[in-house]
N, C-alpha and C positions, 0 to 999 in steps of 0.2 A: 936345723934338722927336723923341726916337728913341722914346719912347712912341706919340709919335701915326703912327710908320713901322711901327710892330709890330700897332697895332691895325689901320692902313692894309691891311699884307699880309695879316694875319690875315683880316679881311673879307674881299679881295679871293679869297684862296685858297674860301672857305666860297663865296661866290658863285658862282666859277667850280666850284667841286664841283657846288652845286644843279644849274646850267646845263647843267654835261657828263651828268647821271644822269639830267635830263628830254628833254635832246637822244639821248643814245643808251641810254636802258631803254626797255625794251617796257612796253604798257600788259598788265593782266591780263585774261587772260583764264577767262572759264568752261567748261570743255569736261569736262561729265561722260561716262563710258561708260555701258555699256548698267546695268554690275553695281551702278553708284556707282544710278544711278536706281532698281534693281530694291531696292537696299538701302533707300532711301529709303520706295519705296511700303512695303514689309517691313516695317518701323518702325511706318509708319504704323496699317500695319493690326495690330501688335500693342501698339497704345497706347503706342508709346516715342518717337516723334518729336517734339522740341521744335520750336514755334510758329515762332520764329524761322530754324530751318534748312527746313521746309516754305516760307516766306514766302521765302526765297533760291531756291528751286528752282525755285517758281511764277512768278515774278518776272523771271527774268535769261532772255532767248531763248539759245536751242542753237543753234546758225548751221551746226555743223560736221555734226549727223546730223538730216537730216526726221523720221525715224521718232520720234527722242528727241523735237523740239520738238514735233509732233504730240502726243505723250503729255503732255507739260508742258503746252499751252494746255487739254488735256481736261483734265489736272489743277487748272486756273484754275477750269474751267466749273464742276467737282465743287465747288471751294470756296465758288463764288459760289451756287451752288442748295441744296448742302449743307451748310454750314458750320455749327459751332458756336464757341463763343466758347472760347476755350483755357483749359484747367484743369490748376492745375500748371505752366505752360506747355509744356504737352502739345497737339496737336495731336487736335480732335475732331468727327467726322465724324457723319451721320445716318446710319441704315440704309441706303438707298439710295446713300448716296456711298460706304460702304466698298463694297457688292455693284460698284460702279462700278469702282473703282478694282481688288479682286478680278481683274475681265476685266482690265483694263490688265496687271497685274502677272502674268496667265496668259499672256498678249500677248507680253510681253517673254520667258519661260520657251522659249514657241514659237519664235522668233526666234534660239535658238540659246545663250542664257545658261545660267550654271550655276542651280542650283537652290539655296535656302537650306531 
């Protein structure tokens, strides 16, 4: 019997944890700045950006600045028109989609960011 009170509490403690961390945690959020995205196109255009972290940036909307999600959906459009299949898991673009991305990333310089 005091076995099955210790597994009883035990449970019950572990449950009530789950409960309290999904009742009062915040969900996550994505909220890049201007310099996180400028770093990103950056990457990009000097063939250092893995597949998977483009595929996160493209993907997740910016809620908190238009101008950023603006850039990110033209960022969609480049990969759907230009895209190449990833080597290395390297992120690879056609001529015209880096010249594309280029003005974006001039875009952003304008806007006030630092420069790399």
């Amino acid at each position: 019997m005091a076995e099955f009170m210790v597994v009883f509490v035990v449970t019950f403690l572990i449950i009530l944890g789950v409960t309290a961390a999904l009742v009062f945690g915040r969900t996550p959020v994505y909220r890049p700045d201007i310099e996180k995205v400028q770093g990103i196109l950056t990457n990009l255009l000097d063939g250092q950006l893995l597949d998977s972290e483009w595929d996160f940036f493209i993907s997740m909307p910016i809620h908190h600045d238009t101008e950023l999600e603006e850039i990110r959906l033209k960022c969609f459009e480049i990969t759907e028109m230009h895209g190449l299949r990833p080597k290395n898991q390297l992120v690879r673009l056609k001529e015209p989609g880096l010249i594309r991305v280029r003005h974006l990333l001039n875009r952003l310089e304008q806007a006030g960011s630092k420069s790399f």
